[in-house]
py3Dmol code that shows the C-alpha trace and the ligand (Angstrom):
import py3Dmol

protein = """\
ATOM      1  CA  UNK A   1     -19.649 -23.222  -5.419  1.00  0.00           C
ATOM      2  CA  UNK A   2     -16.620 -20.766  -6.798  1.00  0.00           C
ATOM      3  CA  UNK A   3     -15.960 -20.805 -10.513  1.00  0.00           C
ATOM      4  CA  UNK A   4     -14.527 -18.821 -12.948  1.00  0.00           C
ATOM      5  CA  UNK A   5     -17.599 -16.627 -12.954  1.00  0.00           C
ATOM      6  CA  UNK A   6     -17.063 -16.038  -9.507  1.00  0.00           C
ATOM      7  CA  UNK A   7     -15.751 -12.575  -7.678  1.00  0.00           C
ATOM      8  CA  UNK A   8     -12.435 -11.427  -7.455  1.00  0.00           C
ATOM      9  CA  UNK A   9     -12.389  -9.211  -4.119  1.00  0.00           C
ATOM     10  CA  UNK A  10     -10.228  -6.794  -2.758  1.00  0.00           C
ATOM     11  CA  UNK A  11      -9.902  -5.860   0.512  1.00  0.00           C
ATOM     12  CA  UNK A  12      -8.655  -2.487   2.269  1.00  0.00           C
ATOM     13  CA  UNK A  13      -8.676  -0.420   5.523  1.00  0.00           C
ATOM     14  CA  UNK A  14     -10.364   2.031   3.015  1.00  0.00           C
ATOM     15  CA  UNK A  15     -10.499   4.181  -0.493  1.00  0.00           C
ATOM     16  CA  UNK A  16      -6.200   3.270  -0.872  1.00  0.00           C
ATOM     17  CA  UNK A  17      -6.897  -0.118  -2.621  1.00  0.00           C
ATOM     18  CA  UNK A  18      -9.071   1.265  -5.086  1.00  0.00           C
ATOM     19  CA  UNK A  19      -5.796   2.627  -6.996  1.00  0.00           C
ATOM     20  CA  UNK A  20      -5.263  -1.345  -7.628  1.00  0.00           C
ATOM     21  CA  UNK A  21      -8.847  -2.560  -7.769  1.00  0.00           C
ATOM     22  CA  UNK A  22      -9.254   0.150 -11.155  1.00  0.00           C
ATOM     23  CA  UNK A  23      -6.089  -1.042 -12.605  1.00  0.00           C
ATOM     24  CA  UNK A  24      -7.484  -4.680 -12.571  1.00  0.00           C
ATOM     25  CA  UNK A  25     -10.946  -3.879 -13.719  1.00  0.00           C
ATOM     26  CA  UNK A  26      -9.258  -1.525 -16.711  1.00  0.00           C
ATOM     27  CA  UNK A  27      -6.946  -4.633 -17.897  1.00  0.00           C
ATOM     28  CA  UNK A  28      -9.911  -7.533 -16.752  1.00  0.00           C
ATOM     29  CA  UNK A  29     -12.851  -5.716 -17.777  1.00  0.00           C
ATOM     30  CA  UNK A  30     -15.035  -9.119 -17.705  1.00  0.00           C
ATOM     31  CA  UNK A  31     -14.545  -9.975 -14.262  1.00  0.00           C
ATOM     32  CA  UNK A  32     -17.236  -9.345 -11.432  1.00  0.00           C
ATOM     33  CA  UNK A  33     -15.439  -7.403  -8.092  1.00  0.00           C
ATOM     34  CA  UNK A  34     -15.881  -6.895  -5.049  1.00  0.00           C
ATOM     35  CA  UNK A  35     -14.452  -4.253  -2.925  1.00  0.00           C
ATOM     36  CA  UNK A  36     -14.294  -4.456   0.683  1.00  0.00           C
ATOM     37  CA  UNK A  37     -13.587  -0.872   2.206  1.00  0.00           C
ATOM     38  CA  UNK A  38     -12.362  -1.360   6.174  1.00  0.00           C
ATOM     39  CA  UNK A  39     -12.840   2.145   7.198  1.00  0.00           C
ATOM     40  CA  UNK A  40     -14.688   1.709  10.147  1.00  0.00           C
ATOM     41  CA  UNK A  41     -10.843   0.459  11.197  1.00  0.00           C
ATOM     42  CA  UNK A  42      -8.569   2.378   9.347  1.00  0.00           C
ATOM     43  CA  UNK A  43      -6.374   3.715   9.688  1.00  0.00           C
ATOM     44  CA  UNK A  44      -4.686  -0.286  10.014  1.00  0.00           C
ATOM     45  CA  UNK A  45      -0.674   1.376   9.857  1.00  0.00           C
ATOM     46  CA  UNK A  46      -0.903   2.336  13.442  1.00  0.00           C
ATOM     47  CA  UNK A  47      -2.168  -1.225  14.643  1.00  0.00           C
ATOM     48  CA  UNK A  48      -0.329  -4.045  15.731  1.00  0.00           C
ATOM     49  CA  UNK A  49       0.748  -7.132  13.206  1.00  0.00           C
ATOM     50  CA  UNK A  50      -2.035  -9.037  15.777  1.00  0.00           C
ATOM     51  CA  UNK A  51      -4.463  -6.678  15.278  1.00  0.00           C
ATOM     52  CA  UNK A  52      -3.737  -6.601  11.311  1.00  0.00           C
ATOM     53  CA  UNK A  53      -4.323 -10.127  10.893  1.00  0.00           C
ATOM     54  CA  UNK A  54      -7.694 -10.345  12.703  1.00  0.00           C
ATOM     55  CA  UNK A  55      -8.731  -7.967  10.549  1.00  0.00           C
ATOM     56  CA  UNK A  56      -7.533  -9.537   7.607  1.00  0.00           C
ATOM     57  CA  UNK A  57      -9.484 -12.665   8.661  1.00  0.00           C
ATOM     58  CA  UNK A  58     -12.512 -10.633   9.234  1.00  0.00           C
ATOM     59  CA  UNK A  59     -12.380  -9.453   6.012  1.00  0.00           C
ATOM     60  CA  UNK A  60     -11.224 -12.482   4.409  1.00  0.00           C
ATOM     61  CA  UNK A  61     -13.912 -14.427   5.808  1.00  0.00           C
ATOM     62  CA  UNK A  62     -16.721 -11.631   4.731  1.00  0.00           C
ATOM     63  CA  UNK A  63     -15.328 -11.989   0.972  1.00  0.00           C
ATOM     64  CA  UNK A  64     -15.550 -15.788   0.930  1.00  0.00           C
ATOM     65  CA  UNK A  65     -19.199 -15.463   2.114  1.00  0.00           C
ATOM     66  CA  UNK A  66     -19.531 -13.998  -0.783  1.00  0.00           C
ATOM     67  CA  UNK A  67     -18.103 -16.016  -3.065  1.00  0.00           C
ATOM     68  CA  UNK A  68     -14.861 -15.136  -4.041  1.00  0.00           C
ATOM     69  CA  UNK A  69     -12.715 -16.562  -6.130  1.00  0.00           C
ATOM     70  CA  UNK A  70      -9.501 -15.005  -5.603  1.00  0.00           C
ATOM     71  CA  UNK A  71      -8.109 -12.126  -2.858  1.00  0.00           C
ATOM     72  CA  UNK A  72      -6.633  -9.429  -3.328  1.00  0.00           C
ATOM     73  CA  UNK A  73      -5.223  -7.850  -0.762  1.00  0.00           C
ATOM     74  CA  UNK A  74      -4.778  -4.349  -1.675  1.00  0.00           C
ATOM     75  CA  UNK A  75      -2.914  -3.132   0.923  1.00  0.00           C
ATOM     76  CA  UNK A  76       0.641  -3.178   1.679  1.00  0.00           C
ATOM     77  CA  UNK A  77       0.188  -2.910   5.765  1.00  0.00           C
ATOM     78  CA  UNK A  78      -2.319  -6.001   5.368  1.00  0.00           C
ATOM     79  CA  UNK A  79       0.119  -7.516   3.304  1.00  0.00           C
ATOM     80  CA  UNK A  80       3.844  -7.133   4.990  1.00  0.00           C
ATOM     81  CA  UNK A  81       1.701  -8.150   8.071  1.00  0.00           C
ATOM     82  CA  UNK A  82      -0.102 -10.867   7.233  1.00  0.00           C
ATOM     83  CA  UNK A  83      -0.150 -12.615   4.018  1.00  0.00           C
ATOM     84  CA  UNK A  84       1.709 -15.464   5.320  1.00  0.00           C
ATOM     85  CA  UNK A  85      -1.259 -15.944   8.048  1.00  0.00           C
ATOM     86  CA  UNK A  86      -3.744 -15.876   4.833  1.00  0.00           C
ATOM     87  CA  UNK A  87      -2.017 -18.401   2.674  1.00  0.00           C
ATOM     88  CA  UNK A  88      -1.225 -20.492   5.598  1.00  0.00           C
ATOM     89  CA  UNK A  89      -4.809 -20.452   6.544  1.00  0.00           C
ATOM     90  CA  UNK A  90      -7.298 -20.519   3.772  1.00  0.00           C
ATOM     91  CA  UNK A  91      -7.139 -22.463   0.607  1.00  0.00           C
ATOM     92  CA  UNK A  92      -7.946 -19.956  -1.953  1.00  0.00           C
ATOM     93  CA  UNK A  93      -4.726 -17.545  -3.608  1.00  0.00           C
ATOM     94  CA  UNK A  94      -4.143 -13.911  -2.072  1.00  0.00           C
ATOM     95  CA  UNK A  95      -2.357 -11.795  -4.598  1.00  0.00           C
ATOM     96  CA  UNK A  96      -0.450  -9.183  -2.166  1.00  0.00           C
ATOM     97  CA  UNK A  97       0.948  -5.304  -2.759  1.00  0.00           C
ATOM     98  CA  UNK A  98       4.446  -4.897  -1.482  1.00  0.00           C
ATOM     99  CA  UNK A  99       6.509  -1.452  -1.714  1.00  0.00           C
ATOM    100  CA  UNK A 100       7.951  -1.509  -4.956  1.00  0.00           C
ATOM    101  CA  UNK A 101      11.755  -0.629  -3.380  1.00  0.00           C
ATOM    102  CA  UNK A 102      13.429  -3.296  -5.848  1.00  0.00           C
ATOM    103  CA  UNK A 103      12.594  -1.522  -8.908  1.00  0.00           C
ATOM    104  CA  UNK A 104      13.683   1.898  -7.751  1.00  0.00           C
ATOM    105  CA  UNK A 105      17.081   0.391  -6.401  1.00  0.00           C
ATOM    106  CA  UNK A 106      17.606  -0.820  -9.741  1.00  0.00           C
ATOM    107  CA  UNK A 107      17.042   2.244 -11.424  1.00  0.00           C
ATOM    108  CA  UNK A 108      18.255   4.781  -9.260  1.00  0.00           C
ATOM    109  CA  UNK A 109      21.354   7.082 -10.135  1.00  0.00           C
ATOM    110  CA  UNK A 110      22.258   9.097  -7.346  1.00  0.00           C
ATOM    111  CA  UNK A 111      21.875   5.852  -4.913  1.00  0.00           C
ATOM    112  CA  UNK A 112      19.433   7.814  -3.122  1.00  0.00           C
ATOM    113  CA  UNK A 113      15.874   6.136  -2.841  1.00  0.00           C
ATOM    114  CA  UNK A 114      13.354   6.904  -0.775  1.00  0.00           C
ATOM    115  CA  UNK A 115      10.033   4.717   0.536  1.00  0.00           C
ATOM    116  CA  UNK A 116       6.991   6.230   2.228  1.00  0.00           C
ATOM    117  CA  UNK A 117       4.731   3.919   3.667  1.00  0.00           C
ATOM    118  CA  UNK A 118       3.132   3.042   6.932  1.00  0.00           C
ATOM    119  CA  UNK A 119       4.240   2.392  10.229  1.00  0.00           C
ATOM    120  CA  UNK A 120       3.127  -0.998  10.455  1.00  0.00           C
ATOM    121  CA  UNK A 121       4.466  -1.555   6.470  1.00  0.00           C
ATOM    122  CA  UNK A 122       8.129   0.095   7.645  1.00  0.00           C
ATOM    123  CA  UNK A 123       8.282  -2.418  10.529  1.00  0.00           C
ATOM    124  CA  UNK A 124       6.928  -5.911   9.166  1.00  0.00           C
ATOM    125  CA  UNK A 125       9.376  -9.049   8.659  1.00  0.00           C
ATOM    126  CA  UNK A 126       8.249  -8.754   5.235  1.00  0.00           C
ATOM    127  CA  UNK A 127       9.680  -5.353   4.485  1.00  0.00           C
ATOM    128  CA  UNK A 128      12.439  -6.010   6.427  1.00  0.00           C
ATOM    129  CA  UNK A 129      13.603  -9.311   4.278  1.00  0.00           C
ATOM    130  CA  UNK A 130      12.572  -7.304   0.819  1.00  0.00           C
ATOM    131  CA  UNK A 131      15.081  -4.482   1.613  1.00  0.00           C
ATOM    132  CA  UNK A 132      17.882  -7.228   3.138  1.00  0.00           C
ATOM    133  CA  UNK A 133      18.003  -8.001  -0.451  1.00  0.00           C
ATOM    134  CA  UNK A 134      18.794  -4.274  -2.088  1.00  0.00           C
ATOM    135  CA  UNK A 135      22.557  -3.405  -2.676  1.00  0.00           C
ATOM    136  CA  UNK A 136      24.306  -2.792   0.660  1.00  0.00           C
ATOM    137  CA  UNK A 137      25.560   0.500  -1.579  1.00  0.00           C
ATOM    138  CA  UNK A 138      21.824   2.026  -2.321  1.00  0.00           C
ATOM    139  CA  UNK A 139      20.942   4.395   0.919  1.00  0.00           C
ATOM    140  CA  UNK A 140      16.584   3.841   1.635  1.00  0.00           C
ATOM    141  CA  UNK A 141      15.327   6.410   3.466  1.00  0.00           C
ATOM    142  CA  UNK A 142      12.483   5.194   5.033  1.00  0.00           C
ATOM    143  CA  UNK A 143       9.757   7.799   5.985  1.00  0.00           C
ATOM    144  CA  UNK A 144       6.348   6.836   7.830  1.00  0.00           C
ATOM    145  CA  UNK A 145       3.521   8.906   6.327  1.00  0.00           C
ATOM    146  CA  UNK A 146       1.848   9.120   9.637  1.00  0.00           C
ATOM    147  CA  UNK A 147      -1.813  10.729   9.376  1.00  0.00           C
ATOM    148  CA  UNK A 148      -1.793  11.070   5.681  1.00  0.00           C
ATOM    149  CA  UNK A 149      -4.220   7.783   5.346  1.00  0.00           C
ATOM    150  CA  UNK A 150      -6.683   9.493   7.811  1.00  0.00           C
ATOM    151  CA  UNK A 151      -6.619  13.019   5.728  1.00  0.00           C
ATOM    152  CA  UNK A 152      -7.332  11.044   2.603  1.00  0.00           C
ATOM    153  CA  UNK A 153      -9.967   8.975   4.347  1.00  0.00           C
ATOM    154  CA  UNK A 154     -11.540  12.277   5.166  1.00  0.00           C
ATOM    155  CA  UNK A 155     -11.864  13.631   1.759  1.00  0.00           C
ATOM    156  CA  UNK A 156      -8.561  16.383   2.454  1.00  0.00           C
ATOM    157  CA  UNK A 157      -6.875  15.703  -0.378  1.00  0.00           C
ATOM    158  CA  UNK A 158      -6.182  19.147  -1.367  1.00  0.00           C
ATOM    159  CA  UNK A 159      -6.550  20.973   1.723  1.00  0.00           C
ATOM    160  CA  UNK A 160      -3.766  23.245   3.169  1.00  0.00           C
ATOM    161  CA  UNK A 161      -2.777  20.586   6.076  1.00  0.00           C
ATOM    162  CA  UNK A 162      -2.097  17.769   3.811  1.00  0.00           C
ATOM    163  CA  UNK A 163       0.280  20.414   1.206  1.00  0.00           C
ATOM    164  CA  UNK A 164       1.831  20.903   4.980  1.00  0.00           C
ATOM    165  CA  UNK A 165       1.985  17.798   6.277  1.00  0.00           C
ATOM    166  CA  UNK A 166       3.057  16.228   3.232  1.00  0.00           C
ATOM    167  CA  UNK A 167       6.056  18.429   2.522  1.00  0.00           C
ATOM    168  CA  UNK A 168       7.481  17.687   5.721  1.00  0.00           C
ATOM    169  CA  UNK A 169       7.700  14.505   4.954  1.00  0.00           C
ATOM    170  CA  UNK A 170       9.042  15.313   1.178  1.00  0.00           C
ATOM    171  CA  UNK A 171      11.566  18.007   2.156  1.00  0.00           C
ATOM    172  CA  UNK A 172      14.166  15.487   3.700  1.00  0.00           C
ATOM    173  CA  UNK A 173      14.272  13.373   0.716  1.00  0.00           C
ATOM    174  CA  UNK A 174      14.359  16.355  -1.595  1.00  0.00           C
ATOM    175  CA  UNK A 175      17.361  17.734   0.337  1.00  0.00           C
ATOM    176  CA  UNK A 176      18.390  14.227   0.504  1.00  0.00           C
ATOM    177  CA  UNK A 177      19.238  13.992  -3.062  1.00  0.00           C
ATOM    178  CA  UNK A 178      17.219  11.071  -3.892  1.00  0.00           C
ATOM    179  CA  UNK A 179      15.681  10.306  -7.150  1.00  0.00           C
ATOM    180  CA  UNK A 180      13.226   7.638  -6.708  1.00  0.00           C
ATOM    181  CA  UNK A 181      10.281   7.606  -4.039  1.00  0.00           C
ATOM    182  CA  UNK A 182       8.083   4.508  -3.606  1.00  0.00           C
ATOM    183  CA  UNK A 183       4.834   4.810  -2.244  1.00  0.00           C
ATOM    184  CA  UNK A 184       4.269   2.253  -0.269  1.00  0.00           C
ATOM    185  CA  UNK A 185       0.955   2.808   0.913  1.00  0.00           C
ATOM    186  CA  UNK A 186      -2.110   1.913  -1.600  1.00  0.00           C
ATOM    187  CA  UNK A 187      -3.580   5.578  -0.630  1.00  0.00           C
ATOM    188  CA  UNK A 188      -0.785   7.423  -1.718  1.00  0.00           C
ATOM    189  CA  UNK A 189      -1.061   7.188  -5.607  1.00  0.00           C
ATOM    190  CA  UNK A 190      -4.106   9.653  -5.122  1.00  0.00           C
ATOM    191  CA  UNK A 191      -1.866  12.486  -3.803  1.00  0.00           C
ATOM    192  CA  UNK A 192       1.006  12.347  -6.523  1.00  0.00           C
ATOM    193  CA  UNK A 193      -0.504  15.457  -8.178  1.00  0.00           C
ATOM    194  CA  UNK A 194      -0.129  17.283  -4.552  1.00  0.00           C
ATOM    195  CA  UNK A 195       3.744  15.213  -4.316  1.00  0.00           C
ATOM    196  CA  UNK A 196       4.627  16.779  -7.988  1.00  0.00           C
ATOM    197  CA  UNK A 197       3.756  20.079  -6.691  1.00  0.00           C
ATOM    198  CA  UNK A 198       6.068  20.007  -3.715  1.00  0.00           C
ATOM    199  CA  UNK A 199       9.228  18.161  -4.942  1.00  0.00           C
ATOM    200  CA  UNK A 200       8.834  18.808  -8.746  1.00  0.00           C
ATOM    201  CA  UNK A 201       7.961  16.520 -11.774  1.00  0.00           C
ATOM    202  CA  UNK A 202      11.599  15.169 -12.461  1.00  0.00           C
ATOM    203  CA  UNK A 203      10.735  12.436  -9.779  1.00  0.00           C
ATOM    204  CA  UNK A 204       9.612   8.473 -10.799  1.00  0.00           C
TER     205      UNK A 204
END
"""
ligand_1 = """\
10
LIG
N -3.843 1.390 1.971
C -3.170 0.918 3.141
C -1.720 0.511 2.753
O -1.486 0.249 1.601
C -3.332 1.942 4.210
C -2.929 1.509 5.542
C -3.645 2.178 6.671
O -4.857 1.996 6.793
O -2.956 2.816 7.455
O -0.822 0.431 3.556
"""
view = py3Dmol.view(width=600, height=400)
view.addModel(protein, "pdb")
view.setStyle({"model": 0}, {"cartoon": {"style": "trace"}})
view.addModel(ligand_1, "xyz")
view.setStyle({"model": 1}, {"stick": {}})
view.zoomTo()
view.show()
C-alpha cells in the first residue's frame, strides 16, 4: 500500500535528473528516493515522442513496483513528450521539468534569450505552446545541444571535445547579444562551470 512513508522516484534517461533529485533531497531531507537512471536508452532527445512515452511507461511502471508515491519526472524530453500520456494514464501525480523560457523572457534586457535543450524538447507540443505564450517582441534562439547528453553520460565533462563542442553551440548566442540562456536539458546544469568559461560569468 503507498503512504506518506512511501518513495518519491525520479526517473531519467541518465545522471541529468540528478541536478533535481539533490535539490529535493537538500529541501526534503526526510523523504525516502528513488532514482531511476535510463542509460541503457539514453540518449532519449534523439527518439521519437512514441518512443519517449514507452519509455516513460517502462519506467513509470518499474517505480510503482516499487512503491512510489509520487513521480518525478526529471527530464524535460520525458516531460514536453509525454506527461500528458502519464497523467492521463496512471492515477498517481507526475511533477514535470519544463525549460524555464518564461522567467528569462521576463527578465531579459536586450530581448535576446536563448534556450538549449534537446531535439525532442525543441520540437514537442509542449514547448511549442510554452513559447506561444512569450512576448511576440522577445527573439528565442533555440539551439539543440546535440551529443552533449552522450559526452556527459560518458564521464567527458571536462575534456577538450565538449569545451569544443560546446562553444559552438555558445558562440551564436554570444554574438547574438543575448543575456539569458535556459538550459533546458536536466544534464546541462553540470557543465555551467565549462558554459562560464566560454561565454563569461555576466550570464543568468
Ligand atoms: N536529461 C534529459 C533532459 O532533460 C536528457 C535527454 C536525453 O537523454 O537526451 O532532456
Amino acid at each position: 500500500m503507498v503512504n506518506t512513508n512511501s518513495p518519491i522516484g525520479f526517473f531519467d534517461s541518465g545522471v541529468g535528473g540528478t541536478s533535481i533529485w539533490k535539490e529535493v533531497v537538500t529541501r526534503l531531507p526526510k523523504e525516502h528516493t528513488i532514482y531511476l537512471s535510463d542509460s541503457e536508452n539514453a540518449p532519449y532527445g534523439e527518439k521519437s515522442k512514441e518512443q519517449i512515452i514507452a519509455l516513460c511507461k517502462k519506467n513509470t511502471e518499474f517505480l510503482l513496483q516499487k512503491n512510489c508515491k509520487i513521480i518525478v519526472v526529471a527530464c524535460n524530453t520525458a516531460t514536453t513528450n509525454a506527461i500528458d500520456f502519464l497523467r492521463n494514464n496512471y492515477d498517481i501525480p507526475f511533477i514535470g521539468i519544463e525549460p524555464a523560457i518564461k522567467p528569462a523572457a521576463l527578465n531579459t534586457k536586450t530581448k535576446k534569450i536563448a534556450i538549449l535543450a534537446t531535439k525532442g524538447t525543441l520540437n514537442s507540443t509542449l514547448f511549442e505552446k510554452t513559447s506561444s505564450i512569450i512576448n511576440k517582441d522577445i527573439e528565442v534562439q533555440e539551439t539543440t545541444g546535440k551529443g552533449l547528453v552522450e559526452l556527459i553520460e560518458d564521464g567527458k565533462l571536462n575534456s577538450k571535445e565538449m569545451t569544443s563542442l560546446l562553444s559552438s553551440y555558445l558562440k551564436p548566442m554570444v554574438a547574438n547579444n543575448i543575456d539569458s540562456l535556459v538550459l533546458g536539458c536536466t544534464h546541462y546544469p553540470y557543465l555551467i562551470p565549462q558554459i562560464k568559461k566560454i561565454i563569461g560569468k555576466r550570464y543568468k
